[in-house]
N, C-alpha and C positions, 0 to 999 in steps of 0.2 A: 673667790679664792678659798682653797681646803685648808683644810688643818689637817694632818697626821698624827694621830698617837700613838705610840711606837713604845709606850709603857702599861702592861699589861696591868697594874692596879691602877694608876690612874683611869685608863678606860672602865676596868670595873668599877669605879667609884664613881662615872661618869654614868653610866648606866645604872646604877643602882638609883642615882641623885634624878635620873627623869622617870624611872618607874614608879619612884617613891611620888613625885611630885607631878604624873599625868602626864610631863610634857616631853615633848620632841628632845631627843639629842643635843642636836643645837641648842632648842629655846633655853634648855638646862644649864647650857655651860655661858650660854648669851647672858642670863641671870645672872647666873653663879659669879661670872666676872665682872659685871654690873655692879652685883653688889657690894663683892671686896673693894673695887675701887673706890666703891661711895663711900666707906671706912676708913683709908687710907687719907692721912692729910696729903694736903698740896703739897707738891713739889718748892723747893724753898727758888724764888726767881720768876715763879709760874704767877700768874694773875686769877686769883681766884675770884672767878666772872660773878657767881651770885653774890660773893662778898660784896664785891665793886658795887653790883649794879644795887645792892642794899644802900649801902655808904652813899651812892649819888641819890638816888630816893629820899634817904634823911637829910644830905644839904640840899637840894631842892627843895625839903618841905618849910626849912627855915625862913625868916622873914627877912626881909631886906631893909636896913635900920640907915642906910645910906642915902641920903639924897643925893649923891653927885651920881652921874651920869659915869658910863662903863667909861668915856673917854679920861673923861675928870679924875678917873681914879687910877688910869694905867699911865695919867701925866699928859695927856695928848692934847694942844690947845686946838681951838677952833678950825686953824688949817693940818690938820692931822698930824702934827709934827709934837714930836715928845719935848716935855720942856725942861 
């Protein structure tokens, strides 16, 4: 899929930004928008995935101070039924 730029300074600025930096057209503006976005916080609603996947890495590394069993503690007796 293309792009079109149909704005004469943005194109210059476009071109100036890969001259300046060696790189292809694209790779320029593939960066360029790369990078703003990684600036930009989340969207508020959005799952912010390295957040999460930090957060479940820290409860995971905690210790487990429970001795009842996964069942024992969602209520569930011997024959799977909640009590």
């Amino acid at each position: 899929m293309g792009v079109i730029i149909k704005n004469p300074s943005a194109e210059k600025k476009i071109r100036r930004l890969a001259k300046r930096t060696g790189e292809t057209i694209t790779t320029a503006v593939e960066r360029a928008v790369e990078e703003r976005l990684a600036r930009l916080p989340p969207r508020k609603g959005r799952v912010d995935r390295e957040k999460l996947s930090r957060l479940l890495d820290y409860f995971d590394s905690l210790p487990i101070d429970d001795p009842r069993t996964p069942d024992e503690i969602i209520g569930y007796n011997e024959d799977g039924v909640p009590e």
